[in-house]
C-alpha positions in Angstrom: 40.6 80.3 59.0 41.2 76.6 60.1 44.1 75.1 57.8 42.6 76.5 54.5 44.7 78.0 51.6 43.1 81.7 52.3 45.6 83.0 49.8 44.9 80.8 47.2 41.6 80.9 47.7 41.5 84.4 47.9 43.1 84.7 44.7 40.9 82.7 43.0 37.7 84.7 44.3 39.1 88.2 43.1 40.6 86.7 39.6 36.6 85.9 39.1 35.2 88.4 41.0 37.0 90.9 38.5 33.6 90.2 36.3 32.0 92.0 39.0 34.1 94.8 39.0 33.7 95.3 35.7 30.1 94.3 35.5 29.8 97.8 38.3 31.8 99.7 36.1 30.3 98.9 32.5 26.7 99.7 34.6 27.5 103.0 36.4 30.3 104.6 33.5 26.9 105.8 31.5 25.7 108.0 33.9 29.0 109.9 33.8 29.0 109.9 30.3 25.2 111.0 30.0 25.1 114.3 29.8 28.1 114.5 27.3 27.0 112.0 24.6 23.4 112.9 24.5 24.5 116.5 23.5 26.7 114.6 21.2 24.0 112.7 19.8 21.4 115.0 20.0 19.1 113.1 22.2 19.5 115.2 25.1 15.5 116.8 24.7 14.4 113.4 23.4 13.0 111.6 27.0 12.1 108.1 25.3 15.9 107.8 23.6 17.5 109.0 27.1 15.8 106.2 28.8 15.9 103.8 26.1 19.7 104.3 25.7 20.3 104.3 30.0 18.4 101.2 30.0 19.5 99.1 27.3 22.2 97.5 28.3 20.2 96.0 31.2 18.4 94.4 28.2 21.8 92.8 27.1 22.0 91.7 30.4 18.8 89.4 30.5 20.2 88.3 27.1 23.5 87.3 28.8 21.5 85.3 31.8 19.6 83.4 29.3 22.1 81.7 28.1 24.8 81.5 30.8 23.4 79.3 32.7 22.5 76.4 30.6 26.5 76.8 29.0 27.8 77.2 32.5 26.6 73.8 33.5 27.1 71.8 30.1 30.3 73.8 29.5 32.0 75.1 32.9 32.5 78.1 34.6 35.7 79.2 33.3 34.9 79.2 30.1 31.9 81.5 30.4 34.2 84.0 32.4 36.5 84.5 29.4 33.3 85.1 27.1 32.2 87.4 29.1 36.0 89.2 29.4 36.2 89.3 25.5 32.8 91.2 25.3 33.8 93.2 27.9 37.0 94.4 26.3 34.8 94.7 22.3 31.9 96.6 24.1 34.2 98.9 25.6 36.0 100.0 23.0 33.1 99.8 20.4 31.3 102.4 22.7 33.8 104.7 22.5 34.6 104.6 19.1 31.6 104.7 16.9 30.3 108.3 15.8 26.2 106.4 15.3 23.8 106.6 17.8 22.7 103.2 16.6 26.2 101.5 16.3 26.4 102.9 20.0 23.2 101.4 21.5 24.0 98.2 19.9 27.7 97.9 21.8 26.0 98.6 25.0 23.3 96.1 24.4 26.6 93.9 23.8 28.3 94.7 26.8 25.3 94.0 29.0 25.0 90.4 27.7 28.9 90.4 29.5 27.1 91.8 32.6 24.6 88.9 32.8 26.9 86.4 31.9 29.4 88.3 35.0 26.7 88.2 37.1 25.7 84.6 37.2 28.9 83.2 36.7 31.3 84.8 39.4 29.2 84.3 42.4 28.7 80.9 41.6 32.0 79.8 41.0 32.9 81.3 44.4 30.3 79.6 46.1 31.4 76.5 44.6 35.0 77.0 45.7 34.7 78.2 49.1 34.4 76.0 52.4 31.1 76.3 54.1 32.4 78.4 57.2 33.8 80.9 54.9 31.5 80.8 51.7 29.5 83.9 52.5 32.7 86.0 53.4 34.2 84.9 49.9 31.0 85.4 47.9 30.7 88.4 48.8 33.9 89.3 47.5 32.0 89.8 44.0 30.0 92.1 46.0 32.7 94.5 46.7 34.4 94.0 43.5 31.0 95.4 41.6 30.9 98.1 44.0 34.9 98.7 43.5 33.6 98.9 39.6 30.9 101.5 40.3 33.6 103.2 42.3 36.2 103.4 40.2 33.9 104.4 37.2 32.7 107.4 39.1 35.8 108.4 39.9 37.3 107.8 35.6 34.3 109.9 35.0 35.1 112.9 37.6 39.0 113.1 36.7 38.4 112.8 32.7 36.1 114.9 32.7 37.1 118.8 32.4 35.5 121.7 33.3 33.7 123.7 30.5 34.6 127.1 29.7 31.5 129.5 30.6 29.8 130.5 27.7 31.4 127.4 25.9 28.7 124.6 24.6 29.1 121.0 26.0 29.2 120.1 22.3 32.2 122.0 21.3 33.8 120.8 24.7 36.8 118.3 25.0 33.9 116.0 26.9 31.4 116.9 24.5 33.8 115.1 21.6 36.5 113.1 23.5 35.9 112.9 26.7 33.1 110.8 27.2 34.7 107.7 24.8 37.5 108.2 26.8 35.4 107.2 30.1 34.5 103.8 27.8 37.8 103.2 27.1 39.0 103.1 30.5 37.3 99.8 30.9 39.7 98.2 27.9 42.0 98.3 30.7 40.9 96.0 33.3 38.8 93.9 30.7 42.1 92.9 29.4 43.6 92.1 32.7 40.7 89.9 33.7 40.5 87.9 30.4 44.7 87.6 31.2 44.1 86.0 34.6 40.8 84.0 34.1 43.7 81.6 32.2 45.5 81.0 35.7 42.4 79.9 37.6 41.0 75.6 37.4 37.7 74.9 36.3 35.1 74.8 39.5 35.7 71.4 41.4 31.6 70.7 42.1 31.2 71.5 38.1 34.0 68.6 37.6 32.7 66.0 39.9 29.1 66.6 37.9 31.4 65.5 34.7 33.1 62.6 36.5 36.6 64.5 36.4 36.4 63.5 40.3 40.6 63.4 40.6 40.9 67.1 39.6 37.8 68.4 41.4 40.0 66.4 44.3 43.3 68.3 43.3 41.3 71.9 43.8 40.0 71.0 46.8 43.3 69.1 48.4 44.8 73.2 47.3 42.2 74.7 49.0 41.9 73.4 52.6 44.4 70.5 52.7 43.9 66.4 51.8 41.2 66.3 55.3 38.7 69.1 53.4 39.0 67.4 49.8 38.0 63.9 51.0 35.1 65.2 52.9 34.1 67.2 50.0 34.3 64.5 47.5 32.5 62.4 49.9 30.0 64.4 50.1 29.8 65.5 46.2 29.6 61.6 45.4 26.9 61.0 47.7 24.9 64.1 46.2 25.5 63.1 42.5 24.3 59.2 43.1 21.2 60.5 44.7 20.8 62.9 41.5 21.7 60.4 39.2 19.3 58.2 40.9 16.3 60.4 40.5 17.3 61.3 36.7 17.4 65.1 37.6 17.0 67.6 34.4 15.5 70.8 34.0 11.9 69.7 34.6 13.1 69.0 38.0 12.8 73.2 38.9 9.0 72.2 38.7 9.8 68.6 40.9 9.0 68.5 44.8 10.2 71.4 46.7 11.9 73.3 43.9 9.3 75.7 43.0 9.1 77.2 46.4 12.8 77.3 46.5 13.4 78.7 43.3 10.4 81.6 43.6 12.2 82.1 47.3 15.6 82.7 44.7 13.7 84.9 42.6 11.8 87.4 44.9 15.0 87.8 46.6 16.6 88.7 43.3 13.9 90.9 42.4 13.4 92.3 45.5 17.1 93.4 45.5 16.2 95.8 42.6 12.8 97.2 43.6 14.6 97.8 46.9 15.1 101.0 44.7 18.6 102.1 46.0 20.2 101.6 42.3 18.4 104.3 40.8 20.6 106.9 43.2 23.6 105.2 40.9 21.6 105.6 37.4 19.2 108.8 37.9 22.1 110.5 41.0 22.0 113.5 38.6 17.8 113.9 39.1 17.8 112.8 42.5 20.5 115.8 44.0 19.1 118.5 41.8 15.5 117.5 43.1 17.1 118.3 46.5 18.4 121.9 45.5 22.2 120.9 44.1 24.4 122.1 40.9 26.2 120.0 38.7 29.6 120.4 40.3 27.9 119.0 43.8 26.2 116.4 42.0 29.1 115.1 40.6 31.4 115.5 44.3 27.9 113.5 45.7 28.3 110.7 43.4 31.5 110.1 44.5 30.7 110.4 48.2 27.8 107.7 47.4 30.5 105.8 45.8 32.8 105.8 48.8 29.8 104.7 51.3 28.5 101.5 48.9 31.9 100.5 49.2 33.2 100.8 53.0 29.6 99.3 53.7 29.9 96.3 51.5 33.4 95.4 53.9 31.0 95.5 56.9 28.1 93.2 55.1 31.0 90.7 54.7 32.1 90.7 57.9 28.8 90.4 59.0 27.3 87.4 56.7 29.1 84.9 58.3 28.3 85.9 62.1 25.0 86.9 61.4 24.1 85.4 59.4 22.1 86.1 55.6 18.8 85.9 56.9 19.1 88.2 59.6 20.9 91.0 57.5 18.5 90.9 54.9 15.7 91.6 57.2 17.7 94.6 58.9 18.0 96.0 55.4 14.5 95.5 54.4 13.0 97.2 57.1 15.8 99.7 57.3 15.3 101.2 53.8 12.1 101.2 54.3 12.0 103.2 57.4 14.8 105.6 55.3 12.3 105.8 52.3 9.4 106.9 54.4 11.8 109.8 55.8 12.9 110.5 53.0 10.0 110.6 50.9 8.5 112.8 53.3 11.4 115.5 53.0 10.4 115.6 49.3 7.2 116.0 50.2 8.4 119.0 52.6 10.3 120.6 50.2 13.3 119.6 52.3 17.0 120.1 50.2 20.7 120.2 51.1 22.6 117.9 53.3 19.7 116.5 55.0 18.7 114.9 51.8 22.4 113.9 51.0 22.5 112.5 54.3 19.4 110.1 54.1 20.7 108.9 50.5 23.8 107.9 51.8 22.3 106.0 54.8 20.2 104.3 52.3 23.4 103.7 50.1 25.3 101.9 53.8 21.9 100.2 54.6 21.9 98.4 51.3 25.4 97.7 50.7 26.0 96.4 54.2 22.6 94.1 53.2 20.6 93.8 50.2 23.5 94.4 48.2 25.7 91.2 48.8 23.8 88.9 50.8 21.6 88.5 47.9 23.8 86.8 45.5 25.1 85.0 48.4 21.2 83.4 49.2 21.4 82.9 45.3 24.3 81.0 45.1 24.1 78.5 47.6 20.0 77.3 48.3 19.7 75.7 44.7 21.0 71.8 44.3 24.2 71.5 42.7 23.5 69.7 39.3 20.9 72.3 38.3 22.8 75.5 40.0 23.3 76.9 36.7 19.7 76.8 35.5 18.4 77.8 39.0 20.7 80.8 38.9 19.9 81.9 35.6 16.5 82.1 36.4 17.2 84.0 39.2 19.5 86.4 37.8 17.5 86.8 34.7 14.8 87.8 37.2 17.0 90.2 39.2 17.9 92.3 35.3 14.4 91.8 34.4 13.5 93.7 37.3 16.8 96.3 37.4 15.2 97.0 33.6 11.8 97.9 34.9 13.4 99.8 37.5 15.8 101.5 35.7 12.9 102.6 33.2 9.9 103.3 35.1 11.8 105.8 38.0 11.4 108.9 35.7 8.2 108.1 34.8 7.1 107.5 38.8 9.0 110.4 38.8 6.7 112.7 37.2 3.8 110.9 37.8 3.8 110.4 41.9 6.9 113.2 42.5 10.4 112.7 44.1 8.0 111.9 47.9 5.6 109.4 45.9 8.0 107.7 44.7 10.2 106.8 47.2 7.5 106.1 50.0 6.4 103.6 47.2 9.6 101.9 47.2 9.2 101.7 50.9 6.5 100.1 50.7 8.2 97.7 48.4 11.0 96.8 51.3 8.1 96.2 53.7 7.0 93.8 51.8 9.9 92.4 51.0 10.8 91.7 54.8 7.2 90.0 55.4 8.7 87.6 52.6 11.6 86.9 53.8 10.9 86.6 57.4 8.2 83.7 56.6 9.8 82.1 54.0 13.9 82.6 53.8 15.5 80.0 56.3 19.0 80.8 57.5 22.2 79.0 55.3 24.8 80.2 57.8 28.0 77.6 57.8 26.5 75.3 56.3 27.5 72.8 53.3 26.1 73.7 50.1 25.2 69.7 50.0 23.9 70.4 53.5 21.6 73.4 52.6 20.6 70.9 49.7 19.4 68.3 52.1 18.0 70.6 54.1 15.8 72.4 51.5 14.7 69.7 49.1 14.2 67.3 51.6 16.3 64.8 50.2 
């Protein structure tokens, strides 16, 4: 990779990528824990609270966006990535401890507003790190670390817990009483690690410059790829502020010029990422394999097999984004789930089970990780101008939870209203539409500068 620092700058992607991983753990560890602590809290014949208490945190999250982006630009980076550490670590072990259904909501709403904060924050500061030949590779190194979280949580959950005793009720269980905080708990682990290390990594270099601190944004830089890369990026960071500076940018310039299209272009993308409809096999895994004919023991050995496939697939989406490119992979995944959606919608609809269904959801699981799944907060983090990233993300990213929430709430509801078949030819629908989008309105960022793709996009 030309003369660049690729350890250094590989460290400093996975130190704040580990938001991501625990952004896909703190998101995916419920599901394992569902059918424990809804016995636990007697909620387990109560359909509203089961939704209201799966979908909450996502709530948290949309809290978290809202105000992550306005601090990461007047504040830094850095210091929103140790917020969001702390409530990591709190949420964690609030969830497990507390014996209240209420006290237990309100820690996962808690934890969620560390999800949104994660989830603008970490791709960002990559992007703002990373050379432009290299930028979507590093990016995506979020990617894989929230899929290394969903992973890893599906896995706690498997090995904590134990098998129940027949005859014996899930309440008087070890999982019924411990087992499940113990699968919260878990996350105290790596929470602690990731608030540890955020200390060892500089404040973003573009985020400096914005403040004047040009000789340290330089220093980063010069450590990254070497005194020819950090003069060419101040260069090119100077040249971008004066122009800024020059048209007295501030948040009513999201509604200035070209912005609005490129911001909606941000947030359909966002959104469409989540009505894509793949995350609900992570959430609602339990409905989906017992629709198609499986016990609880296969269930939980199918999770993990999604599991494995979201992650192997993310290593081939970023190898891919860089040669070809994020336009190009999003449209293969568009019109790839939806061809998978209309199949598999119409086993449903056939009264098709076993492996053939397994087989489809974990096609749609490597379509979208290879696709939708990272190359979306790579488009996100590079097309908006540098002085208003931070807004411009939140808005996305407060778009993209918005839309997880809806998701996350309405699929048992489409569920019962339109069946297992409706519902998934409607989400195929969705991707359809979603490639007619992006096909006439996404244009391709490969290798290029984030001032570059400014230029390019504003017209400036």
């Amino acid at each position: 990779m030309k003369n660049y620092n690729t350890s250094y700058l590989l460290f400093l992607a996975l130190v704040s990528a580990l938001g991501g991983f625990l952004f896909g753990y703190d998101w995916v560890v419920i599901g394992g824990a569902k059918p424990f602590y809804e016995v636990f809290f007697t909620i387990s014949s109560i359909p509203t609270m089961q939704g209201w208490v799966m979908s909450c945190a996502i709530l948290g999250c949309i809290a978290g966006v809202m105000v992550s982006g306005s601090l990461a630009d007047r504040y830094g980076r850095k210091p929103l990535m140790i917020i969001a550490a702390i409530i990591f670590l709190t949420s964690s072990i609030g969830a497990g401890w507390v014996d209240s259904l209420n006290w237990f909501i309100f820690y996962r709403l808690f934890g969620g507003i560390g999800i949104g904060i994660a989830s603008n924050v970490a791709p960002m500061y990559i992007a703002e790190v990373s050379p432009s030949g290299i930028r979507g590779r590093f990016v995506s190194i979020n990617q894989l670390m929230i899929v290394l979280g969903i992973l890893s949580a599906q896995l706690v959950n498997w090995l904590i817990a134990e098998p129940i005793v027949q005859g014996e009720s899930i309440l008087a269980s070890w999982n019924g009483q411990m087992g499940w905080r113990w699968m919260f708990w878990a996350e105290a682990f790596p929470a602690t690690f990731y608030l540890l290390m955020v200390f060892f990594i500089p404040e973003s270099p573009r985020w400096l410059s914005t403040r004047n601190q040009f000789e340290k944004a330089k220093n980063v830089f010069q450590r990254i790829g070497g005194e020819l890369l950090a003069v060419q990026q101040m260069n090119d960071l100077k040249k971008n502020l004066s122009t800024e500076a020059a048209s007295k940018v501030n948040y009513t310039s999201l509604f200035r010029g070209r912005m609005p299209k490129i911001l909606l272009i941000g947030i359909v993308i966002a959104v469409f990422q989540q009505w894509s409809g793949t995350n609900v096999i992570f959430n609602y895994a339990q409905e989906i394999f017992s629709s198609a004919g499986y016990n609880v023991s296969d269930i939980l050995f199918n999770i993990v097999i999604t599991g494995v496939t979201n992650v192997v697939f993310t290593f081939v989406g970023m190898y891919a984004v860089d040669k070809l490119g994020r336009r190009a992979l999003l449209l293969m995944g568009a019109i790839g789930l939806s061809a998978i959606y209309l199949i598999l919608g119409t086993c449903y609809y056939f009264e098709v089970t076993g492996i053939s269904v397994l087989l489809l959801v974990v096609l749609a699981i490597a379509c979208y990780a290879m696709t939708l799944g990272p190359i979306t907060w790579v488009v996100i983090s590079e097309i908006f101008p540098n002085k208003i990233r931070g807004l411009a993300m939140a808005i996305s990213t407060f778009a993209l939870w918005s839309a997880c929430f809806v998701l996350t709430y309405t699929f048992p509801l489409l569920n019962s209203w339109l069946g297992a078949y409706g519902t998934f030819w409607l989400y195929g629908f969705i991707c359809l539409s979603g490639f007619l989008f992006i096909y006439r309105n996404l244009p391709e960022t490969k290798g290029k500068s984030l001032e570059t793709i400014e230029k390019e996009l504003t017209g400036r």
